[in-house]
Structure formats: structure tokens, C-alpha cells
Wavefront OBJ file of the C-alpha trace (Angstrom):
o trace
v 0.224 -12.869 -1.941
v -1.586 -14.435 1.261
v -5.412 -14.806 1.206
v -7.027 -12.711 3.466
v -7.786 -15.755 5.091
v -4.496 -16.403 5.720
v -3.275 -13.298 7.117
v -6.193 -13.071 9.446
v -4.520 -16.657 10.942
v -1.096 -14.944 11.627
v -2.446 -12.128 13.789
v -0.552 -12.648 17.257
v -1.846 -10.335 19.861
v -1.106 -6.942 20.322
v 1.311 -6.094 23.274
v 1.323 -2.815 25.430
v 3.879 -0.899 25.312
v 6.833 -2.162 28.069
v 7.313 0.403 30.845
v 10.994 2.172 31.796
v 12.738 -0.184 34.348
v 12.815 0.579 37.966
v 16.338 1.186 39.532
v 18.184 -2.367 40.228
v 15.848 -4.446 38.382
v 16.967 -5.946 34.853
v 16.936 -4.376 31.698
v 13.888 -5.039 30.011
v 14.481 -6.354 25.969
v 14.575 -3.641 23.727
v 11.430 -4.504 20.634
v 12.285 -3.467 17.257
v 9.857 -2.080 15.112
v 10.026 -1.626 11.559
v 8.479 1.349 9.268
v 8.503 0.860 5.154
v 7.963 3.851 3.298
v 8.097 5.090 -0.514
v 8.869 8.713 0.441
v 11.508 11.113 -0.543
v 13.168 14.064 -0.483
v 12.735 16.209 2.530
v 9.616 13.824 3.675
v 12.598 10.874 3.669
v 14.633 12.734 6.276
v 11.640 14.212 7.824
v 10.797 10.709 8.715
v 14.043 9.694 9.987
v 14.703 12.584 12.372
v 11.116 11.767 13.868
v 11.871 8.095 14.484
v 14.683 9.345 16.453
v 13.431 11.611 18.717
v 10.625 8.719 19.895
v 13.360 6.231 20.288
v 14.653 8.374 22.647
v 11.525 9.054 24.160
v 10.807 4.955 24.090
v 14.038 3.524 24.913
v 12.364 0.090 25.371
v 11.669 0.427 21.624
v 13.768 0.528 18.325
v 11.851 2.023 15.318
v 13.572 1.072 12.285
v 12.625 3.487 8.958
v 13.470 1.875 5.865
v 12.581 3.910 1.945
v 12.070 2.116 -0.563
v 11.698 3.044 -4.325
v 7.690 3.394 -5.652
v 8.101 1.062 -8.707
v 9.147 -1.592 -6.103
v 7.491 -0.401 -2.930
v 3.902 -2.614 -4.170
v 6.090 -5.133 -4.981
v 8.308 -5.430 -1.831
v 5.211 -5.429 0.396
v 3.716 -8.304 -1.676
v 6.853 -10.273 -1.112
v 6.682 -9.581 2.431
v 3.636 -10.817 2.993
v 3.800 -13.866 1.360
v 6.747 -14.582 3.473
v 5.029 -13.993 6.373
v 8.245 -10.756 6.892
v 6.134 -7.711 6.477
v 7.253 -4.560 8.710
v 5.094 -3.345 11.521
v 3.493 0.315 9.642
v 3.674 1.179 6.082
v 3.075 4.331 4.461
v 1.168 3.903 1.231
v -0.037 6.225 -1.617
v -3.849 6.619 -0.689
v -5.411 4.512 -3.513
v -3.857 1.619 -3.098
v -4.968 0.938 0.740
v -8.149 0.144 -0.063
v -6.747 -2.624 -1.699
v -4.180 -4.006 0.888
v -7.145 -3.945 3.166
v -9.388 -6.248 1.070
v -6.605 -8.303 0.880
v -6.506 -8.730 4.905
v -3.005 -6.860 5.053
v -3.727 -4.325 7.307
v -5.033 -4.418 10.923
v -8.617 -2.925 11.871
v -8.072 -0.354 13.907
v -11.454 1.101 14.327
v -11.677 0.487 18.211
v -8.254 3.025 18.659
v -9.631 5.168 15.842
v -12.817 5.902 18.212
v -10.861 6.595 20.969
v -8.322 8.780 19.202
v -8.472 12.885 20.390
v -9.715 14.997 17.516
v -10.239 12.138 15.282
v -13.675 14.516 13.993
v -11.125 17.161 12.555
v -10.062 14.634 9.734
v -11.246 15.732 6.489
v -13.790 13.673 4.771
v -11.624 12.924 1.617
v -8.330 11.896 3.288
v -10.192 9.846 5.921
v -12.204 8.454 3.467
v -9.017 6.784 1.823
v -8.198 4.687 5.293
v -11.544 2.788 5.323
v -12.586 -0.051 4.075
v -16.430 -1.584 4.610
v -16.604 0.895 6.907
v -13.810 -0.053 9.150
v -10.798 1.982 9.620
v -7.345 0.853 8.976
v -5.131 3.085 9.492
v -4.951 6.725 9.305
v -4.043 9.403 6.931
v -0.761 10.981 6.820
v -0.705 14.027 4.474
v -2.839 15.476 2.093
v -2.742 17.438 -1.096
v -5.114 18.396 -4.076
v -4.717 20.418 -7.309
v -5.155 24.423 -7.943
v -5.144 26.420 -11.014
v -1.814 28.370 -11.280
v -1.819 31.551 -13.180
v 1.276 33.565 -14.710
v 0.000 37.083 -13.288
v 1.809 39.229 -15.992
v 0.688 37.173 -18.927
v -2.956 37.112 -17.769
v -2.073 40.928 -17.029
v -0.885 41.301 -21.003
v -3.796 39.564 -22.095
v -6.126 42.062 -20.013
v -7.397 39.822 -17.702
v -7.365 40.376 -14.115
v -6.776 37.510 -11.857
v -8.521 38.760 -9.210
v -11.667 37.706 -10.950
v -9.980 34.751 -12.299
v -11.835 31.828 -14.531
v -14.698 30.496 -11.903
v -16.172 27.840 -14.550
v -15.061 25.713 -17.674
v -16.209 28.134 -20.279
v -14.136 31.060 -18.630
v -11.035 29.182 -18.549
v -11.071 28.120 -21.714
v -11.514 31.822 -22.655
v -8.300 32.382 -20.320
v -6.416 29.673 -22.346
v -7.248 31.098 -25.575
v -6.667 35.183 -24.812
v -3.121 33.845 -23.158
v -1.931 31.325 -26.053
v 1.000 33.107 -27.991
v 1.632 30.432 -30.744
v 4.384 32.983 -32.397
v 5.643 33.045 -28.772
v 5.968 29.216 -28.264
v 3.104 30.031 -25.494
v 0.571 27.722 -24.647
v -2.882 28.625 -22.588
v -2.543 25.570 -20.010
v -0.757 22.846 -19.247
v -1.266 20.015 -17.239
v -0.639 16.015 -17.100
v -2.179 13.472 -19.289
v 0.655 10.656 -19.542
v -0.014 6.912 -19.095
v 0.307 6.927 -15.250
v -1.404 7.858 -11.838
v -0.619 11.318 -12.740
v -2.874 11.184 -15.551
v -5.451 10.004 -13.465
v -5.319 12.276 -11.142
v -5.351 15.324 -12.711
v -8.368 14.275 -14.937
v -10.290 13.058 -12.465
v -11.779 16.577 -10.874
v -13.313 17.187 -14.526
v -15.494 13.983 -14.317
v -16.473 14.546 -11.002
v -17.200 18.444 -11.773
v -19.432 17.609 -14.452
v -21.616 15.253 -11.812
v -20.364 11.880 -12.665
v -18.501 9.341 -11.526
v -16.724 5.752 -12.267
v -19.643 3.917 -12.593
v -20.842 6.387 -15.025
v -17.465 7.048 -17.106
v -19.334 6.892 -20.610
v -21.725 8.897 -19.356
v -22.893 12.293 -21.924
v -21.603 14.502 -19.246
v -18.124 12.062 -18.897
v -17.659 12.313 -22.395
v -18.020 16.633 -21.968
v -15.547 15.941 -19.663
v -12.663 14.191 -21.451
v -13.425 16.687 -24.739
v -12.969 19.460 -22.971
v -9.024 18.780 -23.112
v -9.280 17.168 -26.078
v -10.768 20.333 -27.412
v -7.730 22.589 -25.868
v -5.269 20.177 -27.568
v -6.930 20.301 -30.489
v -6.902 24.268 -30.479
v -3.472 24.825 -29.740
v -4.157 25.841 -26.169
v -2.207 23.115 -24.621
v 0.356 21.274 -26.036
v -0.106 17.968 -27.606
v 2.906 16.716 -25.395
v 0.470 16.943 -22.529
v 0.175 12.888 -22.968
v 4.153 12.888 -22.226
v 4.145 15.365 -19.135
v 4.632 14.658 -15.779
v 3.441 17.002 -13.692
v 6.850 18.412 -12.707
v 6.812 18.557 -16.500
v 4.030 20.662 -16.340
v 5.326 23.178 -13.441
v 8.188 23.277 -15.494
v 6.092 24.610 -18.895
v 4.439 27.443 -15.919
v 7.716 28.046 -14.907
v 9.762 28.812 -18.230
v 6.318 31.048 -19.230
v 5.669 28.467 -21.825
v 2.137 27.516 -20.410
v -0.033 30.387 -18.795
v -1.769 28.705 -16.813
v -1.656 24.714 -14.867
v -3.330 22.435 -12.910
v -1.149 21.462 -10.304
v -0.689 20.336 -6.869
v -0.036 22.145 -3.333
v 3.109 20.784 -2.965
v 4.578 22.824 -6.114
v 3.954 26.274 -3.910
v 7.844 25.665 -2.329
v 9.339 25.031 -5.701
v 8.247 27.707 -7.582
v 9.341 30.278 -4.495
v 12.617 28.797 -4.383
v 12.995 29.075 -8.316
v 16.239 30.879 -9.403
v 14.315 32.767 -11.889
v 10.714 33.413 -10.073
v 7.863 34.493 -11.891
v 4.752 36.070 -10.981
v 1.912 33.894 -10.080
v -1.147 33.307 -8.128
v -2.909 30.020 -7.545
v -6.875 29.987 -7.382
v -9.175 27.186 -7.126
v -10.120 24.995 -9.758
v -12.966 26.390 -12.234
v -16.029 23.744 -12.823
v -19.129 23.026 -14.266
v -21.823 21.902 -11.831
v -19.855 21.616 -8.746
v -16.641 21.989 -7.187
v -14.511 19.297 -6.956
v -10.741 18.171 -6.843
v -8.674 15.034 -6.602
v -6.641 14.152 -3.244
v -3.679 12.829 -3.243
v -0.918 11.871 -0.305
v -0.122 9.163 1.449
v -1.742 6.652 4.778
v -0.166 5.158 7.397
v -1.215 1.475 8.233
v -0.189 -1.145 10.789
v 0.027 -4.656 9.454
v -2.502 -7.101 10.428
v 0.508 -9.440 11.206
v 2.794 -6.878 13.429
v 2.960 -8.290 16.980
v 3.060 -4.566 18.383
v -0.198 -3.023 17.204
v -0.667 -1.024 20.157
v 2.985 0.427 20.115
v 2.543 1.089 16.335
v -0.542 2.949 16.911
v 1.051 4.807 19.640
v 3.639 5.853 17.624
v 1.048 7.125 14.531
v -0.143 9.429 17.274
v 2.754 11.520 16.279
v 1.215 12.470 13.631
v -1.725 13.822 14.918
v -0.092 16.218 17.554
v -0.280 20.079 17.502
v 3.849 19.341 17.476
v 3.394 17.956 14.117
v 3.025 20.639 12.006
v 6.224 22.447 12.980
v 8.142 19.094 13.223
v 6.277 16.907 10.395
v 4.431 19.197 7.907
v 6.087 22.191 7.221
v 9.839 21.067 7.041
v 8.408 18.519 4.614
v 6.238 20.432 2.578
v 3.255 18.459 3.168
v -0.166 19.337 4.100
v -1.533 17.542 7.497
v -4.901 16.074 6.398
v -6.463 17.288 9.588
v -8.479 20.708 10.198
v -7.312 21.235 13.553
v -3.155 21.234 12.220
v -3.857 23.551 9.467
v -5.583 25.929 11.896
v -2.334 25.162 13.779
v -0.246 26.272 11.282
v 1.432 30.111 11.778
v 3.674 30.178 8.510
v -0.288 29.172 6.458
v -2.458 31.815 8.646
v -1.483 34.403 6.522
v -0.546 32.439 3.202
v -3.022 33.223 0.655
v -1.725 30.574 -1.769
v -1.915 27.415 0.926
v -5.123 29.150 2.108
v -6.568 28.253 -1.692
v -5.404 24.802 -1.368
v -7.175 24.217 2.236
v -10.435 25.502 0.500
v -10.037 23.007 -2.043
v -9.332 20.555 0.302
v -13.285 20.636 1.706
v -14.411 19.239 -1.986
v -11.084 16.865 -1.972
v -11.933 13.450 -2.943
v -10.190 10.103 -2.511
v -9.413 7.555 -5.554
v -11.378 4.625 -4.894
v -11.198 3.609 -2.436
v -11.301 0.223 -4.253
v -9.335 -2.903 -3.991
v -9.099 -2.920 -7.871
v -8.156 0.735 -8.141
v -4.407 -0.157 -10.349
v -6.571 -1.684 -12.847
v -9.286 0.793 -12.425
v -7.218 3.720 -13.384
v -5.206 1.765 -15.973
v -8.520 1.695 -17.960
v -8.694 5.602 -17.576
v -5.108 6.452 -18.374
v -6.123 4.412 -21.663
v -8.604 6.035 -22.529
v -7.567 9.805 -22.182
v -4.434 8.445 -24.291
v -6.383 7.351 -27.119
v -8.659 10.416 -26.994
v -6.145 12.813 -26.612
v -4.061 11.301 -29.618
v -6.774 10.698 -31.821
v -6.955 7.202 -31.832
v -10.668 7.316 -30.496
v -12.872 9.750 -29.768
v -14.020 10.566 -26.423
v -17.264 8.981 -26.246
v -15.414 5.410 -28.270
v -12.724 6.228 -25.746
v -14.671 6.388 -22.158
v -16.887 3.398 -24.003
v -13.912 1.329 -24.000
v -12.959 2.341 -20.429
v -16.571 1.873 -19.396
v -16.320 -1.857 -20.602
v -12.999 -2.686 -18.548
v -14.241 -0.791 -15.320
v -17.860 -2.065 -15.061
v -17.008 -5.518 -14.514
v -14.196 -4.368 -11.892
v -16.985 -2.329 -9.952
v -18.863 -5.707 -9.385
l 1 2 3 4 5 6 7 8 9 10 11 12 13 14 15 16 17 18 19 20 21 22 23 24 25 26 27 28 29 30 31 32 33 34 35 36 37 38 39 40 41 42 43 44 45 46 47 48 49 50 51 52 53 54 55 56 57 58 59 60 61 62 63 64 65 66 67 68 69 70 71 72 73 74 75 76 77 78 79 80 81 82 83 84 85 86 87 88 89 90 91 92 93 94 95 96 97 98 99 100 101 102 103 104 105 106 107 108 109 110 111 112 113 114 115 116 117 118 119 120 121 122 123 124 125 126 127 128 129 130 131 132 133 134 135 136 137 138 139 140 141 142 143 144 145 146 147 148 149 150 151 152 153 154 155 156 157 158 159 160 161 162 163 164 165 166 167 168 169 170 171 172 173 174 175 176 177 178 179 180 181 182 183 184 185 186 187 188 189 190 191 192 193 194 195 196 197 198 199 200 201 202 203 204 205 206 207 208 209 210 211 212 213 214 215 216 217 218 219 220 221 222 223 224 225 226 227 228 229 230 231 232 233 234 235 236 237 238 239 240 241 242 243 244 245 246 247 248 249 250 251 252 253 254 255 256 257 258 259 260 261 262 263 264 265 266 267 268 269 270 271 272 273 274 275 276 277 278 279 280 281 282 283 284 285 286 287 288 289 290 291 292 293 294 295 296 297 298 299 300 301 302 303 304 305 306 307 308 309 310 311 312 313 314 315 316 317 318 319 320 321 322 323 324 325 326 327 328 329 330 331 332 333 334 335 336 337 338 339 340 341 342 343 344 345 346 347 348 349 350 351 352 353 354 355 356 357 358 359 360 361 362 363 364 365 366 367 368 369 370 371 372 373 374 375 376 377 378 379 380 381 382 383 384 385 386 387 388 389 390 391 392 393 394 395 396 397 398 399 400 401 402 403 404 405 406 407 408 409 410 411
């Protein structure tokens, strides 16, 4: 991969977008631009019908969408830029921009970032995620964060009501234990804990719930953290097969009744009302210790430090920041915006109760990183919860472990 260095060196200047041609004068060229994304599903198409409707609008313009799988996405861009062949704007999972724009990959677009309408409604987390050295590059594309699902008419058989639901650790592991039907094949909660960014992710809110951070992962109140699941696997209230699940894996336990309760993500809300066999559920926010906190997820969009159309790229991320682009963008992709103004914006939400939880959440959101050596970062956490939840360690030998990996990382 290029040295930043070397990327700054093939920066060629950024042209304004070319103007329609007057009657009787000659065509003017038609300037491809090319968009990489890992997306999928409805996001994929989402995506495509967009970049048609502003190629019509820009007919001196071709924008050129191309998906590409996310266990070669990192890889493809790496190969790009070493060849000097990377695309014009990316779209990239949140924690790893920071590290592209260490690297030099991305352009700094702070100057149109200061200029952009609204740019104050971004929330904190989300926004937080584009920068780097406090410099902006790029801009964020969707959001999402976790929520605490609850099966109404187990919590109901249990006598709990969820309209007081769990508001702190202790409560929900009370929850988790009143709901647990071992003869039943029922577990209390369920949630991901497997070897991946999932794992992260959903463990992450805990630490930072219990005041600590990173720097501090072998902290008392880390280790609290980390044995609080260890302590519901150990009990029966979640299944030990929590270090396999995905967290589709997990919906899918909620789903079946198999798991009262689980931590899972905003985007699950469409699947589980378009479920052939619907149960009854509510989603609340996330119960904590000290303070409220959640993990972000979603992806950025970035323009490559080596594009020769900056300013056309950066028109074209404008999209995405239109009162247009929640009915055209968000919605038919089941994505949150990551701005305050489009999720005011949004008429199906107003009255949603269940997205309205998730937009709460949002406020106390935070971003992975953002650090150039997040991969290796979170590796050292997905180890360690792992190893604690299997037994192999215990919590504090685990996060000690994970401490000594990290630290030096941190600088």
C-alpha cells in the first residue's frame, strides 16, 4: 500500500463540474466517475437507482457503482491504491476510515465540510467516525446502534411489565433470569460474542457503560464489564453458543422465542415485521451502569485523495444530505440517516415508537476508534471475550492479555 507520502504526490487538482453545452457548440466529453461499495441487499440497489437519476441530472458525467464483497472490499482498495487505480468515492464501514486516512487515502475535505448546509445537524458519533486529527474526510452515510429487544408475552408470563422495562445491569439480569425456561429450551438473552466485528461491537457499550474505555480495558470496572456476560453464560441465561452467533443468529434465537430478550441493532426492526410468524416485541434502550452508552455502526462515504474530480464527487455526496434523501435513500434501504435534521424529516419514524428508541440511543452513539490500528485493535478484544467466555481465562487474565496487545497500538 502507498505511503502517505506517496499518495499526497498523486493528488491532481480538483475540476469543477463541466456546464450543459450551449446550442451549436460541441459536445463537451462526458467524465466517468467511479463509486466502490461493500453494500447489499436493498442498500445495493438503493445505490444504483440513485446513481441514475444524477446521471441524468449530470449528463456531462457518468457515475459508475461497482459492490464488492466485505472480505475483499479492504483488500481491493489496497490493491487499488498501490496501483495508483483507486475509484473516485468509497463507502467504508466506519472503523476502518480512520485508518485509510492515516494512510493518506482519502482527500481532506474540511474546507467543503464548512461550507456544507446543515453540516451542525450531524450527530457527534457518526461525524466523529469521518475525522481524522481533526480534519474531515469525508462524511457519514448511515447510522445505526443497538437496543434491547424484548419478547412482550414472555416478559408478560414471567410478570414483568415492559413498560417499566430493565433501566440498569442488575435489573436485566433479573429479566434474564425470571424469563430463562431451561425445560423450555429458553434462554434469558442472547446476543453476539463470535470472533469478529460483531463481537466487538456488541460488547463494546458494556465497557463504555461502566466508565471506561480502550486505554483502560483491564481496568476493575472493564473486567465488571466482560463478567457480566460471562456470568449470564455461566448461569444458563444465555447460551454458551453466544461465541458462535452472528447477530442475525441472535435475531433469529428472539425470533423462534428461544432467547427472551437481545441486544441488537436498528436495522433488525424491518425483519422482524416482515417475519412469517411475528411475535410480540418491543425494543427499549439499552440498560447500564454509570451511564448510557451504545456502539455505532454504518458506513462513510470518502473521496480519494487521488480522484481528479473532488469537487464533482463532493457534489454528488450532497445527495445524501438532502431532505429528498430520506424518502429516496433511507427508508427504501432500511438505514438510518446519521443526521438530526433527516430523522426529523422522516413521516413513516414520527410516529414509530420502536425507531424513536433507536434515535434516543443514537445521542450516546459512539464511534469505534477512530484509529488507524482499529483491525488489530478489536482483534485483541474479540480474543479476549473468546477466552473469557469459554473459560480459557478469566476476565481480568483475559482483558490483561488484551490490555498488553492494545497499549502498545494506542502509542
Amino acid at each position: 500500500m502507498l505511503s502517505s507520502a506517496a499518495l499526497a504526490g498523486c493528488v491532481t487538482p480538483a475540476v469543477a463540474p463541466a456546464q450543459p453545452s450551449q446550442e451549436g457548440a460541441a459536445p463537451q466529453e462526458v467524465t466517468t466517475l467511479e463509486l466502490w461499495h461493500f453494500l447489499t441487499g436493498a442498500y445495493s440497489q438503493v445505490l444504483d437507482e440513485l446513481s441514475g437519476r444524477w446521471n441524468e441530472k449530470n449528463p456531462n458525467y457518468t457515475l459508475t457503482v461497482r459492490a464488492i464483497p466485505i472480505a475483499e472490499f479492504k483488500r481491493e482498495i489496497a490493491t487499488a491504491l498501490a496501483a495508483n487505480t483507486a475509484p473516485d468515492i468509497a463507502g467504508v464501514d466506519n472503523p476502518d476510515h480512520a485508518s485509510f486516512s492515516a494512510l493518506g487515502a482519502f482527500a481532506d475535505v474540511s474546507e467543503r465540510f464548512a461550507a456544507l448546509p446543515g453540516k451542525e445537524e450531524y450527530l457527534p458519533g457518526p461525524l466523529a467516525s469521518t475525522m481524522w486529527e481533526g480534519k474531515h474526510y469525508g462524511i457519514p452515510g448511515d447510522t445505526n446502534t443497538l437496543g434491547l429487544y424484548i419478547n412482550v408475552d414472555l416478559a408478560s408470563a414471567a410478570g414483568l411489565d415492559v413498560e417499566t422495562p430493565p433501566k440498569n445491569w442488575e435489573e436485566l439480569t433479573a429479566w434474564a433470569e425470571a424469563m430463562s425456561k431451561p425445560e423450555n429450551n429458553v434462554y434469558g438473552i442472547a446476543f453476539s460474542a463470535r470472533q469478529s466485528e460483531e463481537g466487538t461491537f456488541q460488547w463494546l457499550p458494556f465497557l463504555w457503560q461502566n466508565g471506561e474505555d480502550i486505554a483502560t480495558i483491564d481496568s476493575p470496572k472493564a473486567v465488571e464489564a466482560l463478567s457480566l456476560w460471562v456470568d449470564w453464560v455461566n448461569r444458563g441465561l444465555a447460551s454458551r453458543e453466544v461465541i458462535n452467533y452472528t447477530q442475525g443468529d441472535a435475531l433469529g434465537q428472539f425470533s423462534a422465542s428461544a432467547a427472551a430478550m437481545t441486544i441488537n441493532g436498528s436495522w433488525q426492526i424491518p425483519t422482524l415485521r416482515r417475519a412469517e410468524n411475528p411475535i410480540n416485541w418491543k425494543v427499549v434502550e439499552l440498560p447500564y451502569s454509570i451511564q448510557p452508552a451504545s456502539a455505532m455502526g454504518g458506513g462513510n462515504w470518502a473521496i480519494f485523495a487521488t480522484s481528479s474530480h473532488i469537487d464533482v464527487a463532493w457534489t454528488f455526496l450532497q445527495e445524501f444530505t438532502k431532505p429528498e434523501a430520506v424518502e429516496e435513500i433511507y427508508i427504501p434501504a432500511g438505514r438510518l440517516p446519521p443526521r438530526r435534521d433527516l430523522l426529523r424529516a422522516g413521516e413513516p419514524w414520527k410516529d414509530d415508537e420502536a425507531y424513536q428508541t433507536f434515535f434516543r440511543q443514537l445521542e450516546f452513539a459512539r464511534p469505534r476508534g477512530p484509529h488507524p490500528r482499529w483491525p488489530d485493535i478489536s482483534a485483541a478484544i474479540q480474543t479476549a471475550l473468546q477466552q473469557a467466555l469459554t473459560g480459557q481465562a478469566t476476565p481480568e487474565e483475559a482483558l490483561k492479555r488484551a490490555a498488553e496487545t492494545i497499549r502498545p497500538l494506542l502509542g
